[in-house]
C-alpha positions as CSV (number, residue, x, y, z in Angstrom):
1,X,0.0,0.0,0.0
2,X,2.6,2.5,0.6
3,X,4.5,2.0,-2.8
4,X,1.0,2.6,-4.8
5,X,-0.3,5.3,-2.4
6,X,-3.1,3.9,-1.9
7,X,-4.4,2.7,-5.3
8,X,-4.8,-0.9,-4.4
9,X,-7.7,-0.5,-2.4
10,X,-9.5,1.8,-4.6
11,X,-9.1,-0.7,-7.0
12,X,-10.3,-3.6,-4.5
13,X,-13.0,-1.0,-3.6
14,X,-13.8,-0.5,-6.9
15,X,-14.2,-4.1,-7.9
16,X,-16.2,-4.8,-5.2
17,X,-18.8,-1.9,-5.9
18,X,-19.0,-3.8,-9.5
19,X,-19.4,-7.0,-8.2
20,X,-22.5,-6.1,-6.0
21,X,-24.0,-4.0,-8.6
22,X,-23.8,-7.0,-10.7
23,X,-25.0,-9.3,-8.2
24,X,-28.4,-6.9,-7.7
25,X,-28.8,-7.4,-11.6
26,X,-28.6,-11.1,-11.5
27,X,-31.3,-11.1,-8.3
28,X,-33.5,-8.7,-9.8
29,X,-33.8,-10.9,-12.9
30,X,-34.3,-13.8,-10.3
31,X,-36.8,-12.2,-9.0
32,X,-38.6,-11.0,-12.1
33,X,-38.7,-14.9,-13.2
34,X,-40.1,-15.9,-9.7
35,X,-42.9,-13.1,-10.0
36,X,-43.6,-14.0,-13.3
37,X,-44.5,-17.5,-11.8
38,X,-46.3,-16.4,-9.2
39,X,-48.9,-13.9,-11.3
40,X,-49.2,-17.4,-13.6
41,X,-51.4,-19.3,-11.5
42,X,-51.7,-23.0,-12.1
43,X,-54.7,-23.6,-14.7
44,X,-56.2,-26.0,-12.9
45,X,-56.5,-23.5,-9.8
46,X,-57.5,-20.6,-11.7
47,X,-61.2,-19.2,-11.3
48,X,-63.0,-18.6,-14.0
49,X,-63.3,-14.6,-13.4
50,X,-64.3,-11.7,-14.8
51,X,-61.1,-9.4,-15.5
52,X,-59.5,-7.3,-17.1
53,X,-56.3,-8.2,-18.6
54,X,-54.9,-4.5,-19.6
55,X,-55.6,-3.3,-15.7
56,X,-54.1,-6.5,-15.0
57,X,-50.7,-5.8,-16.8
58,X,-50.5,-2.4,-15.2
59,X,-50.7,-3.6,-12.3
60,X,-48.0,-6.3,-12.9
61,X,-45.8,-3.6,-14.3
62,X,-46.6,-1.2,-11.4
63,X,-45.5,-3.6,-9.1
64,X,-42.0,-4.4,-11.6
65,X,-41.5,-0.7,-11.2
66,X,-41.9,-0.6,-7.8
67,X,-39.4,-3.6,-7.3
68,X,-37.2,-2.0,-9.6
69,X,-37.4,1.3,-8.0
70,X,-36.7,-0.6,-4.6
71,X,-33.8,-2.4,-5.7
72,X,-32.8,0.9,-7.3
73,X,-32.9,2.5,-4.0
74,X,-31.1,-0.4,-2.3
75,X,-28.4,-0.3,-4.9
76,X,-28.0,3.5,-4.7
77,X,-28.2,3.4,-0.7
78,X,-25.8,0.6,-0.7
79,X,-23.7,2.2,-3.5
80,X,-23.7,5.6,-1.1
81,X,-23.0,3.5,2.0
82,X,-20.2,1.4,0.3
83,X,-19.0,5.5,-1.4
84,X,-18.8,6.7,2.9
85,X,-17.5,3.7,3.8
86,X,-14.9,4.0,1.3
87,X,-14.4,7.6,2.3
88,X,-14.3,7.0,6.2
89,X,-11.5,4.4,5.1
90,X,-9.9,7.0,2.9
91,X,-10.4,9.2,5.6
92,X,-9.0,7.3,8.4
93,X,-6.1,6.2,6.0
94,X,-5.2,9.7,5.5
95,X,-5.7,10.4,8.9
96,X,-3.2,7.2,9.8
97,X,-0.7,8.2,7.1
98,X,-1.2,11.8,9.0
99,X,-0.5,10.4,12.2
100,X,2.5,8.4,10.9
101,X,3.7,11.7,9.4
102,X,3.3,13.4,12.6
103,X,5.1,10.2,14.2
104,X,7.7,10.0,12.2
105,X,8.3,13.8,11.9
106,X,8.3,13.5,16.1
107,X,10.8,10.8,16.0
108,X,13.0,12.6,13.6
109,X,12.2,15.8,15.9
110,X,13.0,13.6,19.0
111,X,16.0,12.0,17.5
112,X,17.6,15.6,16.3
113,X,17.0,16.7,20.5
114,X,18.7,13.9,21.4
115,X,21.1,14.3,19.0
116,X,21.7,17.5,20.7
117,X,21.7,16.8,23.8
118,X,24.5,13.8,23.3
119,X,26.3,16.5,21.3
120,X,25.8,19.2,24.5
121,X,27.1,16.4,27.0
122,X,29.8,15.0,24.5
123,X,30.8,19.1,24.8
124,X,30.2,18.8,28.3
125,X,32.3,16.3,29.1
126,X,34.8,17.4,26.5
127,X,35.4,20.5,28.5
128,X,35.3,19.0,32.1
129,X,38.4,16.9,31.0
130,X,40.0,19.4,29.3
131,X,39.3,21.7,32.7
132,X,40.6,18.5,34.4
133,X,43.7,18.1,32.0
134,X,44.5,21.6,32.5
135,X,44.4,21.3,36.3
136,X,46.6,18.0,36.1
137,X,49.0,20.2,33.9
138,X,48.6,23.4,36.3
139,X,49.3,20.5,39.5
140,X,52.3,19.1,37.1
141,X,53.9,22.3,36.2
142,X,53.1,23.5,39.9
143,X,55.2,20.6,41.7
144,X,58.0,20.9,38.6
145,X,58.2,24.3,39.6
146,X,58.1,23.1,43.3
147,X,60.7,20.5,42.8
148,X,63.1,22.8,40.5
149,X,62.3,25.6,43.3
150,X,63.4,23.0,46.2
151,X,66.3,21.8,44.0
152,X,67.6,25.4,43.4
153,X,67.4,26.1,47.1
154,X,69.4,22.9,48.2
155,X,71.6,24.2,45.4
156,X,71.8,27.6,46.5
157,X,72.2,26.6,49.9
158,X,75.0,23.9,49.2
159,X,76.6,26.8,46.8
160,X,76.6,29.3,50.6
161,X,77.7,26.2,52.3
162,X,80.8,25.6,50.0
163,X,81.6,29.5,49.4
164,X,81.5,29.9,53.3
165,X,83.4,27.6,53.9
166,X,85.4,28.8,50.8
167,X,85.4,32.6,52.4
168,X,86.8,30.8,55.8
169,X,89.3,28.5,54.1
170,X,90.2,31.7,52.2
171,X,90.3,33.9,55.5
172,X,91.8,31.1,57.2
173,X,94.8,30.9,54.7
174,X,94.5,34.6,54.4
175,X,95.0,35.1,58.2
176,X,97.7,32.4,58.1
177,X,99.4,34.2,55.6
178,X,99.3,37.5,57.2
179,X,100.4,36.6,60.3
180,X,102.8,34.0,58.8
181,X,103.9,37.7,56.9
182,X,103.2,39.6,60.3
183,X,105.9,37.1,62.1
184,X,107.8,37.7,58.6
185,X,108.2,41.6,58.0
186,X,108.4,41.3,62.1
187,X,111.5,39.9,62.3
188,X,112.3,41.1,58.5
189,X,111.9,44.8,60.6
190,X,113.6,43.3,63.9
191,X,116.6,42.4,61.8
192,X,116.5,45.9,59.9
193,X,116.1,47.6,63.5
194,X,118.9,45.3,64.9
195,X,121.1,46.9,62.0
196,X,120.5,50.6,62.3
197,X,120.9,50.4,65.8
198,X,124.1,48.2,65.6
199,X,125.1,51.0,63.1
200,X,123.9,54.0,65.5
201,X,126.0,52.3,68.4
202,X,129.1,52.2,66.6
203,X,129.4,55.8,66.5
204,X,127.5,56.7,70.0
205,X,129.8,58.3,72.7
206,X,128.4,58.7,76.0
207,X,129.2,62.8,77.0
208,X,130.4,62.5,80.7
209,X,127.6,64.2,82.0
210,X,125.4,61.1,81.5
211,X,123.3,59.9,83.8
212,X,121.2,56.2,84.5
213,X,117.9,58.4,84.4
214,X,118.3,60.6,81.2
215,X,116.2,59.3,77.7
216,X,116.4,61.0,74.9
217,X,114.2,60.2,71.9
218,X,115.2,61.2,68.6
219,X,113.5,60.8,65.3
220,X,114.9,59.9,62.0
221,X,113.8,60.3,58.7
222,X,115.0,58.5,55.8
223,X,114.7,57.8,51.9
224,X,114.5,54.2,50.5
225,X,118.1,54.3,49.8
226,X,119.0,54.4,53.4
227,X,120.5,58.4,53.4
228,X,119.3,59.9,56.4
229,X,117.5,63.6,55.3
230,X,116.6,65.0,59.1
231,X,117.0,64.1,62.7
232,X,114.8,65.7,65.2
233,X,114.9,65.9,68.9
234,X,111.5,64.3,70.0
235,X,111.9,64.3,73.6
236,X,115.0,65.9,75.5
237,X,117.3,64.7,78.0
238,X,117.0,67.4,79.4
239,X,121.3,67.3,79.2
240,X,122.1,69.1,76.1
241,X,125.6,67.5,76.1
242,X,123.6,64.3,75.7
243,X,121.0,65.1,73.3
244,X,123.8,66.0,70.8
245,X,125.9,62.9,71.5
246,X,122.8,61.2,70.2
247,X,122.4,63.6,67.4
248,X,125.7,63.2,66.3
249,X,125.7,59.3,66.3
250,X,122.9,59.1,63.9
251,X,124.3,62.0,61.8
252,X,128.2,60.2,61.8
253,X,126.3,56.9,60.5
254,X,124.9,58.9,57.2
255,X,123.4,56.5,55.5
256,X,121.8,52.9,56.0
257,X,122.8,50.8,52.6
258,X,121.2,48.2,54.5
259,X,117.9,49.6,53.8
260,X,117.8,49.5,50.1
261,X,117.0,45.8,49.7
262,X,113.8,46.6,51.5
263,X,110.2,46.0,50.3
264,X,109.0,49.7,49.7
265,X,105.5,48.9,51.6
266,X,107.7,48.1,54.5
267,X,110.1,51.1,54.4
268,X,107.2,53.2,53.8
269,X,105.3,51.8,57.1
270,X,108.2,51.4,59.3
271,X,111.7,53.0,58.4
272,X,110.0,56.1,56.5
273,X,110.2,57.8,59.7
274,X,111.8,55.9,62.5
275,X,111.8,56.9,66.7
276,X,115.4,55.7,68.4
277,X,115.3,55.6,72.1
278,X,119.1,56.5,73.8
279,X,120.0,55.9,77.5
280,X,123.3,55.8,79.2
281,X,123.4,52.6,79.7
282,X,122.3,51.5,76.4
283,X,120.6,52.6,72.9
284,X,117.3,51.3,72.6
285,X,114.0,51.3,70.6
């Protein structure tokens, strides 16, 4: 039915409509026969009577029409019945081929909303992991960073560690070495004092009017090649005679050769300008 639209039954429908029509013929020609034996009486029951055979044939065809007209009616009534009954059929097929429409059109409808609702979860979903992915990356890079931060401390702190103990190695060795060079240009001075005041005894000569008691401070001042330039009475005897004994001692010595093999950082600290100490009983510094 649904590849011929319909066409089938109106055919079916139409056959059918035929067939009863021609049915109604073959009874009414039945029926004609059985009437025209039942207006022929038997002879042999007839009454001899008085009538009149034109009024008679009237009447016979009055009552054909009459049948005729009856089966007529019951042909067109049925013909009209069989017509709505057709159309309610028609009518209810359209209606089911409506309702199928409407179905079907529903089900597509319902199938597209589903459609779109997979589709809005599938999105859904799609972004919740990616959220979740991007937190797990967010978490990973975090603890990386965490890790390389931790690391980097340790580092750091390991790199303090090793240059403090490099800074107190280094101070260590550099105290070592200064006063390894302390004790060094100590006696290196020791040694050059020792000299200038062998030198400055040599030509010292006690006046006679020295006493235990007297001190006389001079100071010396002297060039890197050892030439005294100026001698200067710090603090006085208080003798005269004695102050320029002293005077005269460091002047007759002139010169300290002995001085020029010195470190110039040295000289300049120590022998630049230099404070002798003389006493009767001995010359010290």
């Amino acid at each position: 039915m649904t590849a011929f639209n319909g066409y089938p039954f109106s055919i079916m429908l139409a056959l059918l409509i035929h067939g009863l029509i021609l049915g109604s013929f073959l009874i009414m020609g039945r029926a004609d026969s059985e009437v025209l034996e039942v207006v022929r009486p038997p002879a042999v029951k007839a009454l001899l009577v008085e009538e009149n055979p034109q009024a008679r044939n009237q009447q016979v065809q009055q009552q054909r029409a009459d049948q005729q007209r009856q089966r007529e009616e019951q042909v067109r009534q049925e013909s009209q019945r069989q017509e709505q009954a057709r159309q309610e059929q028609a009518r209810q097929e359209q209606a089911r081929q409506e309702q199928a429409i409407q179905e079907q059109a529903a089900r597509a409808e319902a199938a597209q909303q589903e459609q779109q609702r997979q589709a809005v979860l599938r999105q859904q979903r799609e972004q919740q992991e990616a959220e979740q992915q991007r937190e797990r990356e967010i978490t990973r890079q975090q603890e990386v960073a965490r890790q390389q931060e931790a690391e980097r401390q340790q580092q750091e702190a390991q790199r303090q560690e090793q240059q403090r103990q490099a800074d107190a190695a280094a101070q260590a060795a550099a105290e070592a070495s200064a006063r390894e060079q302390a004790e060094t240009e100590s006696e290196i001075i020791m040694a050059y004092t020792a000299v200038i005041h062998d030198l400055v005894q040599r030509n010292w000569s006690r006046p006679p009017s020295a006493r235990n008691d007297m001190t006389a401070v001079l100071r010396i001042r002297l060039v890197p090649t050892g030439d005294v330039v100026d001698v200067e009475i710090v603090r006085s005897s208080g003798d005269p005679a004695f102050d320029r004994a002293a005077e005269t001692a460091v002047r007759a010595v002139g010169r300290f050769s002995e001085l020029q093999g010195m470190p110039p950082r040295m000289f300049e600290r120590s022998f630049r300008s230099l404070l002798l100490t003389f006493r009767p009983e001995d010359l010290l510094n």
